[in-house]
C-alpha positions as CSV (number, residue, x, y, z in Angstrom):
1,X,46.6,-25.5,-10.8
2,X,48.8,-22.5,-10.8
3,X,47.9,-19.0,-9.8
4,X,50.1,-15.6,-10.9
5,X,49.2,-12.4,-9.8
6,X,49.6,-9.7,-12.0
7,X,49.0,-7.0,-10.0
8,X,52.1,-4.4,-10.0
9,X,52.6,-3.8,-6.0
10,X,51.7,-4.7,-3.0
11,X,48.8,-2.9,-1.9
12,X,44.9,-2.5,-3.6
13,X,45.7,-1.4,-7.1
14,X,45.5,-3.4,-10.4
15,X,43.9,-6.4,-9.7
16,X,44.5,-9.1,-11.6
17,X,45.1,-12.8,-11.4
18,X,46.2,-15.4,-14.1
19,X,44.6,-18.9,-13.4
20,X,46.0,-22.0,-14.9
21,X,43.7,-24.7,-14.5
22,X,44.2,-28.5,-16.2
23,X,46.3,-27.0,-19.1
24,X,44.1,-23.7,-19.7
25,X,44.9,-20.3,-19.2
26,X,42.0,-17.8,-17.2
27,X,42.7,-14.5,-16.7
28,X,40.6,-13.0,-13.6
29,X,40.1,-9.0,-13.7
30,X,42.0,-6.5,-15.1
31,X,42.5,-3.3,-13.4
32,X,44.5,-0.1,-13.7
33,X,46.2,1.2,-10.1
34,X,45.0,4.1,-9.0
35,X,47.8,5.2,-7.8
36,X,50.0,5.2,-10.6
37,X,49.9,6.6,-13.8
38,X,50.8,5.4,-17.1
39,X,51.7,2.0,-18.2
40,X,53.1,1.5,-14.4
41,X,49.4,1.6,-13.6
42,X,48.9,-1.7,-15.5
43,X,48.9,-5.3,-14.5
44,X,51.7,-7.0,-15.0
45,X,51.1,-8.8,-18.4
46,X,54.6,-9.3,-19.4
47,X,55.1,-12.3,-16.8
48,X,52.5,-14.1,-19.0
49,X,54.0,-13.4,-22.1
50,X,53.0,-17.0,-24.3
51,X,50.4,-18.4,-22.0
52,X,47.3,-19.5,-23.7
53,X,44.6,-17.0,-21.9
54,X,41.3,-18.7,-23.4
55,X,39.3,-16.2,-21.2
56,X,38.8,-12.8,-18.6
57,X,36.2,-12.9,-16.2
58,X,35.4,-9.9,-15.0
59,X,34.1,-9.6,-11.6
60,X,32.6,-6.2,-11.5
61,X,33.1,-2.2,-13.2
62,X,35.5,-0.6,-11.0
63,X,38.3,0.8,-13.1
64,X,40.7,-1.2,-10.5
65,X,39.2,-4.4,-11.8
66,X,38.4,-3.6,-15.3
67,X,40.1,-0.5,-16.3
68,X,43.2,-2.3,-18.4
69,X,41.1,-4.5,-20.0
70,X,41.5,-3.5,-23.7
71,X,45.3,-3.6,-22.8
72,X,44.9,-7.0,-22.0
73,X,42.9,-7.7,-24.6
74,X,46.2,-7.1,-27.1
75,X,47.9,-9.0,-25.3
76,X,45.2,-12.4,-25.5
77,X,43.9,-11.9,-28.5
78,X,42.3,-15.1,-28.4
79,X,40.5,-14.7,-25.1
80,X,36.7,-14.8,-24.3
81,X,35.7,-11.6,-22.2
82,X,33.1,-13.2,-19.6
83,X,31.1,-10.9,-17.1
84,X,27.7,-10.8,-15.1
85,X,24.6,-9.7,-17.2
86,X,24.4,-6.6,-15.3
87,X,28.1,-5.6,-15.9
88,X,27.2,-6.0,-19.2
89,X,25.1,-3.2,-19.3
90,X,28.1,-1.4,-17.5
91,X,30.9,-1.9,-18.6
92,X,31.4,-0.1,-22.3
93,X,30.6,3.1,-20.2
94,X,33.1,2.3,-17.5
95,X,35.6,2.3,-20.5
96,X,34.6,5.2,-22.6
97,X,34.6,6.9,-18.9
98,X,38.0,5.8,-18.7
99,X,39.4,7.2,-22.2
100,X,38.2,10.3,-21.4
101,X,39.7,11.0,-18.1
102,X,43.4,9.2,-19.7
103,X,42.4,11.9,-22.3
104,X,42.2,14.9,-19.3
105,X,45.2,13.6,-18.0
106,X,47.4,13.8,-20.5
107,X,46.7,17.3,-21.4
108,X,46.5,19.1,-17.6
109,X,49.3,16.3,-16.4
110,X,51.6,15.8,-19.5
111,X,51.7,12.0,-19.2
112,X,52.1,11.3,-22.5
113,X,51.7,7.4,-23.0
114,X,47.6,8.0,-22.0
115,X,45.2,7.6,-23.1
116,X,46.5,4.0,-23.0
117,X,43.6,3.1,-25.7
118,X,41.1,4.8,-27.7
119,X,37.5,5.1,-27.5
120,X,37.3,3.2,-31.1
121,X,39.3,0.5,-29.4
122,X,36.4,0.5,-26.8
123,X,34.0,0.4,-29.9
124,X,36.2,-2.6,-30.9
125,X,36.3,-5.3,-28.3
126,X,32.7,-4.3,-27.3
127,X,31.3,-8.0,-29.6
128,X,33.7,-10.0,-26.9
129,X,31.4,-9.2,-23.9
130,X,29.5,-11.9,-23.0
131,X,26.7,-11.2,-20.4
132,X,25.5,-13.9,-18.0
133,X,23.0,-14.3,-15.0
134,X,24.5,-15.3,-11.8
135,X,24.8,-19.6,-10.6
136,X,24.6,-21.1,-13.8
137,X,27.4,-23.1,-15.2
138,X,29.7,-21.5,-17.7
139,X,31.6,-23.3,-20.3
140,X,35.1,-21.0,-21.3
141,X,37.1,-24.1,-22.4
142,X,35.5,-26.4,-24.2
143,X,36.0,-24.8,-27.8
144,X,39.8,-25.0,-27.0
145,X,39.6,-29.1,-26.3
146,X,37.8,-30.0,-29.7
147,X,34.5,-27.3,-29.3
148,X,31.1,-29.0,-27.7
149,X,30.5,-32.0,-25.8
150,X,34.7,-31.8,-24.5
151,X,34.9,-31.6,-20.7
152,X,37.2,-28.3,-19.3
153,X,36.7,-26.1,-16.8
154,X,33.6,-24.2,-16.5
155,X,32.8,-21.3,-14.2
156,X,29.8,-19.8,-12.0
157,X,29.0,-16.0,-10.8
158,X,27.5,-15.5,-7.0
159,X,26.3,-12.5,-6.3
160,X,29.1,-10.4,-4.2
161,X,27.1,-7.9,-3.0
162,X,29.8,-5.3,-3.7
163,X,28.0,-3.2,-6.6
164,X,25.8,-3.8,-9.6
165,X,26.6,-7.1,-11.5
166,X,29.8,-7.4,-8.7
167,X,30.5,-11.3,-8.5
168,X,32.5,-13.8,-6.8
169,X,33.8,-16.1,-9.6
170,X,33.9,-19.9,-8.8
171,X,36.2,-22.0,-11.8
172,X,35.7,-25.9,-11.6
173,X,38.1,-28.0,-12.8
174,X,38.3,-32.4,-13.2
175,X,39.7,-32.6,-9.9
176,X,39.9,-29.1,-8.4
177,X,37.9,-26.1,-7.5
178,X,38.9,-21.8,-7.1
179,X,37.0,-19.3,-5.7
180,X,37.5,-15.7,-6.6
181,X,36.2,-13.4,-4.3
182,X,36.4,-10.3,-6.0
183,X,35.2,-7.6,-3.7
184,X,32.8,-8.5,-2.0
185,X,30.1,-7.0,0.8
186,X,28.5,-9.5,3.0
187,X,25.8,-7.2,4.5
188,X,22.8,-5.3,3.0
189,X,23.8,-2.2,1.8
190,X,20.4,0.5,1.4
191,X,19.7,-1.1,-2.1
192,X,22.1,-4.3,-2.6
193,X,21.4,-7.3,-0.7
194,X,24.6,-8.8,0.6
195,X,26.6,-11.1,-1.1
196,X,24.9,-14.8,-1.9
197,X,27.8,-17.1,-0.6
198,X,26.5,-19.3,1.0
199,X,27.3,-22.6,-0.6
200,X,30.6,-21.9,-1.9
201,X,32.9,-24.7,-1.0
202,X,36.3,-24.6,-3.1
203,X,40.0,-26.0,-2.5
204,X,41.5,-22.5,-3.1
205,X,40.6,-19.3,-2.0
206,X,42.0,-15.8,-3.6
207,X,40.2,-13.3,-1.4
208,X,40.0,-9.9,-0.7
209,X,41.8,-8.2,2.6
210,X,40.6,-4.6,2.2
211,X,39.5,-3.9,6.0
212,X,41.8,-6.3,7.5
213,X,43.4,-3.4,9.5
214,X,39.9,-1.9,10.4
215,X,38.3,-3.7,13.6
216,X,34.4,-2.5,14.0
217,X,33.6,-0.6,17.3
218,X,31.7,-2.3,20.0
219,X,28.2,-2.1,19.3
220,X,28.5,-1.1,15.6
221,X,25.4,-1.3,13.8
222,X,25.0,0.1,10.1
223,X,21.1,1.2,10.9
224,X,23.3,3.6,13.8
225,X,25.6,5.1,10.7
226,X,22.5,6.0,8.9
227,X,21.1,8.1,12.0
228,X,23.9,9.7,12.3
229,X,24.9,10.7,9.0
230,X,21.0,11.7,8.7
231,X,21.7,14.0,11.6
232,X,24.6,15.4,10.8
233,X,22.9,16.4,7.1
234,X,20.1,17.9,9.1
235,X,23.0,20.0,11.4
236,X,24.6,21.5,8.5
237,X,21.7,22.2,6.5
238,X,19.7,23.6,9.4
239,X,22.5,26.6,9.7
240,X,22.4,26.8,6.2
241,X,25.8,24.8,5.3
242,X,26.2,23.0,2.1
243,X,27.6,19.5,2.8
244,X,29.3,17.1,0.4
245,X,29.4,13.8,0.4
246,X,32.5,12.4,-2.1
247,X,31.4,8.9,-3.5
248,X,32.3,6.8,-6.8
249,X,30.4,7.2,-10.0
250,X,29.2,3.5,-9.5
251,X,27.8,2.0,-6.6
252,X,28.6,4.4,-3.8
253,X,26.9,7.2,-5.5
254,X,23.6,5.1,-6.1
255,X,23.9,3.6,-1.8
256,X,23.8,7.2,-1.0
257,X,21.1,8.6,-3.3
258,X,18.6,5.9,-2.4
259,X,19.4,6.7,1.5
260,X,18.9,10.4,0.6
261,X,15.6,9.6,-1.0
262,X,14.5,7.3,2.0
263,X,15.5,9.7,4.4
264,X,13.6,12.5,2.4
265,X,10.4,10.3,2.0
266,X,10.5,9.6,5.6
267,X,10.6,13.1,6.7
268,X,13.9,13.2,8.5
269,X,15.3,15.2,5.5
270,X,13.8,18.1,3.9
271,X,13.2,17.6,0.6
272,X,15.3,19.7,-1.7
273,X,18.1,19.4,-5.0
274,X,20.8,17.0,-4.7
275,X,23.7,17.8,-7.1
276,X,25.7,15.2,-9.1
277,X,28.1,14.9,-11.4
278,X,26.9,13.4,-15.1
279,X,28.9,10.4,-14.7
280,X,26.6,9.8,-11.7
281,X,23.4,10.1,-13.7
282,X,24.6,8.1,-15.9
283,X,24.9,5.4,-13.6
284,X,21.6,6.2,-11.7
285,X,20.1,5.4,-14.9
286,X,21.0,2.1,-15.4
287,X,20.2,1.0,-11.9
288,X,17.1,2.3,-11.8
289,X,16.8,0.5,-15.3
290,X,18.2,-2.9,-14.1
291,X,16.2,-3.1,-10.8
292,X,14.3,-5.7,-11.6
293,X,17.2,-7.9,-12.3
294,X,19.6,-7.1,-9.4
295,X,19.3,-8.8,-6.2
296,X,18.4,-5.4,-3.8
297,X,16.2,-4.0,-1.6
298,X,13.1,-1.1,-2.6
299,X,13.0,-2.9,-5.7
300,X,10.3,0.2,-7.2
301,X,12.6,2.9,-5.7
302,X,13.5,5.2,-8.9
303,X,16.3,7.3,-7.8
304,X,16.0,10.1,-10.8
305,X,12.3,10.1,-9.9
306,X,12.5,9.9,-5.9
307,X,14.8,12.9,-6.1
308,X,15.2,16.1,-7.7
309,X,18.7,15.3,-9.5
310,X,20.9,18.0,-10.6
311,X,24.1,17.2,-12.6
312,X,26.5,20.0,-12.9
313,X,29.1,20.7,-15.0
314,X,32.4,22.1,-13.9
315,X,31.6,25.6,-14.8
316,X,28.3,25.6,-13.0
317,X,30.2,24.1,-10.0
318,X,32.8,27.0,-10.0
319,X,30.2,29.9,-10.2
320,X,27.7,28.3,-7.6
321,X,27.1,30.5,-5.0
322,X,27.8,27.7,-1.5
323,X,25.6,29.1,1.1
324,X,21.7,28.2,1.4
325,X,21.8,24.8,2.2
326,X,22.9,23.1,-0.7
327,X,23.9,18.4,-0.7
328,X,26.1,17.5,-2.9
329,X,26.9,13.7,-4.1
330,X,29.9,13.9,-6.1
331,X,32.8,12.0,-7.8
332,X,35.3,10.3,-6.6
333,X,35.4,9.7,-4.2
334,X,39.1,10.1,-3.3
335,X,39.0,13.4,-4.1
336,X,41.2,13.1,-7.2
337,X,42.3,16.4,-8.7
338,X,40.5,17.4,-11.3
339,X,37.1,16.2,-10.0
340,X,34.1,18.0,-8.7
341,X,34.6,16.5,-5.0
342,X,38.2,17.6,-5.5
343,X,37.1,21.3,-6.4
344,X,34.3,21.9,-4.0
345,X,36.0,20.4,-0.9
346,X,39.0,23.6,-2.1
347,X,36.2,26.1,-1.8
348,X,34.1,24.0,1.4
349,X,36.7,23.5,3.6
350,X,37.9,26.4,4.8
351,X,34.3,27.8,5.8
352,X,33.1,26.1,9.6
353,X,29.9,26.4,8.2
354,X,29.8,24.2,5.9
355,X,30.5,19.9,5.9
356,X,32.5,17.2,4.1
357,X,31.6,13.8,4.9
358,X,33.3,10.8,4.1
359,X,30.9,7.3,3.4
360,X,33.6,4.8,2.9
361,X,37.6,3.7,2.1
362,X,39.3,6.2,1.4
363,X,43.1,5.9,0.6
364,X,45.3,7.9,2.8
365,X,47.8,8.9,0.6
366,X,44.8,10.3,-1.8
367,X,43.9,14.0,-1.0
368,X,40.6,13.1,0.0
369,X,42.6,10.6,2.6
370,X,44.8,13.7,3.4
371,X,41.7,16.1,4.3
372,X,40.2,13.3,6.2
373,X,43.1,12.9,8.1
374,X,43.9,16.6,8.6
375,X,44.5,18.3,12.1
376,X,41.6,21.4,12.1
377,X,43.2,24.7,11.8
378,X,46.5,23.1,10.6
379,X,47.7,23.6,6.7
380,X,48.4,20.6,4.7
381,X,49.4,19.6,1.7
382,X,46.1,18.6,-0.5
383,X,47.2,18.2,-4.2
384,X,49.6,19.1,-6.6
385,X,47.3,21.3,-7.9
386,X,45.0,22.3,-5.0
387,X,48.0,23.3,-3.1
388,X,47.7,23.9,1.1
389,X,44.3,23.5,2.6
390,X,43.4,24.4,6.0
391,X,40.3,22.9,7.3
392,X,38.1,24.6,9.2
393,X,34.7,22.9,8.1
394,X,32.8,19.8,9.9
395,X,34.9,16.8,8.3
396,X,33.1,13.3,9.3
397,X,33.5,9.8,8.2
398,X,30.7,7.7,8.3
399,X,31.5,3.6,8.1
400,X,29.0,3.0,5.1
401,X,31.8,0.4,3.3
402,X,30.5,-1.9,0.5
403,X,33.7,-4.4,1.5
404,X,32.5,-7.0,3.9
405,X,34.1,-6.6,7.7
406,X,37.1,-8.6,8.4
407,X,35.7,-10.8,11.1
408,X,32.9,-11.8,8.2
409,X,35.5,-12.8,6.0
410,X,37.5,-14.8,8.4
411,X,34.3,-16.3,9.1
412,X,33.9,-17.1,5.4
413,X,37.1,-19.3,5.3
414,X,35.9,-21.5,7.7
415,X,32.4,-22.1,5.9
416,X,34.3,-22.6,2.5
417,X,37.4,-25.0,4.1
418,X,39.9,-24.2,1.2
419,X,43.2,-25.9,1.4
420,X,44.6,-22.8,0.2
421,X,43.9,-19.0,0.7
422,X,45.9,-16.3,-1.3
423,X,45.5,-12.8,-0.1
424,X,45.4,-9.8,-2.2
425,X,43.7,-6.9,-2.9
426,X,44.6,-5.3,0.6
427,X,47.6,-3.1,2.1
428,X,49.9,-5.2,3.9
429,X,49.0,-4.9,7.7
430,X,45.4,-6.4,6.2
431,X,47.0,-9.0,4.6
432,X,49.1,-10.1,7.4
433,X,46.0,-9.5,9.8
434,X,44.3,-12.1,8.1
435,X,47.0,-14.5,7.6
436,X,48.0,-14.5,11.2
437,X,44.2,-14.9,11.8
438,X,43.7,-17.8,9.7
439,X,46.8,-19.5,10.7
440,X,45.2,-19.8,14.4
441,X,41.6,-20.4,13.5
442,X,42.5,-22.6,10.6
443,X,45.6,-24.1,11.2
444,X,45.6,-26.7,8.6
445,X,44.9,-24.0,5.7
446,X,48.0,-22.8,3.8
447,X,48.0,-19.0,3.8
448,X,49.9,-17.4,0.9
449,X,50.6,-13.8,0.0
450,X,51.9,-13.8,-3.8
451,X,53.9,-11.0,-4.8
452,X,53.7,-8.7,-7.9
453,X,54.8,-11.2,-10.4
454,X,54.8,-14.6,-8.2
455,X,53.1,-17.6,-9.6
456,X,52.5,-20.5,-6.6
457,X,51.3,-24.0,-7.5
458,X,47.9,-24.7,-5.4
C-alpha cells in the first residue's frame, strides 16, 4: 500500500490523498485551499500524472474537500465518483456554489484563470455521483479486475459526525486495511450525533489534527457554551444591539439555527427574525428535507418552520438600518471579503453596542481571524478591501467546533491500533502535538507527516 498526499502545503487547505492499494489507484477528497487562489489552490495532481485512479470518495461538501473535484475529474477520466447518500443530495450545489463565487472573483479580484470550471462542466460529471448509505460494503474495483464476482478492494462510510453525509472512509484490501478520517466530530453537536466509530480497527490511519494546538479548559462542557452564548444574545439584544454570528453555508449555519430555535422555543430567547444569506437557505432546506435519514438529534425540528428565516441579499444588507435588535447568521464564516459576514462586521464593529460572535475555527490569517484577534480600540488591518478596522463592539468566541477535541482523537488511535498514522489536515504545531503524543502513548505506532507531494509505503 502506498499513500501520496496531494495537498499543496503544509497546513489545512486542499485535502487530498491518493491511495494505492493491491495495484489500484483511489483518490480520497479533492479540495481547493482556501487560502490560495487560482490553480495554486488545487491539489497537487501532477505528482500522479499516469496512475490508474479507478475512484474519488468523497468524504463530505466542504469546498476544502470537494471543491477541485471537476478538476480532478479531467485529470481521471476513468474514475468512479463515490460519496454518502446524503452528500449526494449536496454536492452539485456545493459546486454550482463554487462556480459562482470563482465567477465573483475573477471580476472584483482579476484572477484570471477562475472560474477553474464551468457550471455546464458541473452539469457534466453530475451522472458520476454515486450516493450510498453509511456501513455497507462498497465495491470500486472489481470492474477493473474482469467486472463482477473479481475480489479488489472495497470500501465502507461511518458516520463522522462532522456535517451532513460527512464520513470516515474505511478501504479494505486482501491483506490490508486504511482508515480515512476525514473531518470528523466525536461529540453531539445540537442536531448531529457524533461520529459512529466505534468498531473501526485498521492498519493505517490518515487522520485529521485540526485542534491539535487547542487544549480544552478545565471543566469544559459544550451544554456551558450554549448558556453562555444564549446569554450573551440576550445582552446584546436587550440594549438593543444587533449581533452576528459568522458561520459556513453548510453545517455551522444549520448547528446554530436549530440552537436559535431551541433556545427560542424554550423561552431563553425572544422570538424574532433571524437573517441569512440564500446560500444558507439553501442548505436549511435540505437538512430539514434529509432528517429522517441523518443520524441527529430533534429529528421533527424544521428549521425554516421553527424560525422566522430572512435571507438577504447584499443590497438589503447595505441599506438595513443596524439598531433594534436585529441576529444575524451569516456566511462564512472566515469573514472572506466579499461576503455578508465580511460586510456587516465593517459596519458592526465599530459601534460598542452591537456584537460579533465567533462559533468555531477560525483561521488567523483570515480577516475574520484578524478581528477575532484584534486589540479593542486598536486599528488593524482587516482586508484588502475592507481596509483598517477598529473594534469597538462586544467580540466573543464561543468553542462550538464540529472537529472532535484532540485528547478524543488521541484516544481514537489507541481504540483503532493502526501500525501506521499519517497526519494531515492540521497546521504544523497540531501535527507535531499529536505525533509527539502518539509516539509516548503508542510507542510501537509509526507516526508520519507526508509532505505536499510525498508518497510513503505503509
Amino acid at each position: 500500500m502506498h499513500v501520496t498526499n496531494l495537498n499543496p502545503d503544509t497546513n489545512i487547505g486542499a485535502s487530498a490523498w491518493l491511495v494505492d492499494v493491491e495495484g489500484h489507484g483511489l483518490l480520497l477528497d479533492a479540495g481547493v485551499h482556501p487560502k490560495r487562489e487560482g490553480r495554486a489552490s488545487l491539489p497537487l495532481f501532477a505528482q500522479a500524472a499516469g496512475r490508474d485512479v479507478e475512484a474519488m470518495v468523497i468524504s463530505h461538501c466542504h469546498h476544502d474537500h470537494v471543491g477541485a473535484l471537476p478538476v480532478a475529474l479531467r485529470h481521471f477520466p476513468r474514475a468512479q465518483v463515490l460519496l454518502t447518500e446524503l452528500s449526494y443530495f449536496l454536492v452539485e450545489r456545493v459546486l454550482h456554489n463554487s462556480v459562482n463565487v470563482m465567477s465573483r472573483q475573477r471580476d472584483e479580484l482579476g484572477i484570471r484563470e477562475y472560474p477553474l470550471y464551468s457550471h455546464d462542466e458541473v452539469d457534466d460529471i453530475a451522472p458520476l455521483f454515486q450516493g450510498f448509505k453509511y456501513n455497507r460494503d462498497v465495491e470500486w474495483a472489481a470492474a477493473a479486475n474482469g467486472g463482477a464476482g473479481t475480489a479488489g478492494p472495497t470500501l465502507e462510510f461511518f458516520d463522522a459526525g462532522h456535517a451532513l453525509g460527512a464520513a470516515g472512509i474505511m478501504v479494505r484490501g486482501r491483506q490490508e486495511t486504511l482508515f480515512y478520517t476525514g473531518d470528523v466530530c466525536f461529540t453531539d453537536q445540537t442536531l448531529l450525533k457524533g461520529a459512529r466509530f466505534e468498531e473501526v480497527e485498521t492498519d493505517v490511519l490518515i487522520m485529521e489534527t485540526t485542534r491539535g494546538n487547542r487544549a480544552l479548559p478545565a471543566g469544559f462542557s459544550r451544554e456551558a457554551e450554549v448558556d453562555r452564548l444564549a446569554a450573551a444574545i440576550q445582552e446584546v439584544l436587550g440594549r438593543g444591539g444587533s449581533v452576528l454570528i459568522p458561520t459556513f453555508a453548510l453545517g455551522r449555519t444549520q448547528e446554530i439555527l436549530a440552537l436559535l430555535a431551541l433556545l427560542m422555543r424554550a423561552g431563553r430567547l425572544k422570538r424574532q427574525p433571524v437573517y441569512i444569506g440564500g446560500l444558507g437557505r439553501v442548505f436549511t432546506e435540505i437538512y430539514d428535507l434529509q432528517s429522517h435519514r441523518a443520524h441527529r438529534q430533534h429529528t421533527t425540528l424544521q428549521l425554516h418552520e421553527a424560525l422566522n428565516l430572512v435571507v438577504l441579499d447584499p443590497r438589503q444588507l447595505d441599506a438595513m438600518k443596524l439598531a433594534g435588535s436585529r441576529l444575524f447568521v451569516l456566511t462564512a464564516g472566515m469573514m472572506t471579503e466579499h461576503t455578508g459576514a465580511h460586510d456587516l462586521a465593517l459596519r458592526l464593529a465599530g459601534d460598542e453596542q452591537h456584537a460579533i460572535f465567533f462559533v468555531g475555527y477560525t483561521d488567523p490569517d483570515s480577516p475574520g481571524g484578524r478581528l477575532k484577534a484584534a486589540p479593542r480600540g486598536v486599528p488593524f488591518p482587516f482586508s484588502a478591501s475592507g481596509g483598517d478596522l477598529t473594534v469597538r463592539c462586544d467580540v466573543r468566541s464561543f468553542d462550538l467546533t464540529a472537529h472532535a477535541n484532540r485528547d478524543d482523537l488521541l484516544d481514537f488511535v489507541g481504540q483503532v491500533s493502526p501500525r501506521v498514522v499519517l497526519l494531515g489536515h492540521g497546521d504544523a504545531p497540531a501535527r507535531q502535538w499529536f505525533e509527539t503524543q502518539i509516539q509516548q502513548r503508542y510507542p510501537k505506532v509509526r507516526v508520519c507527516q507526508p509532505q505536499p507531494g510525498e508518497t510513503l509505503a505503509v
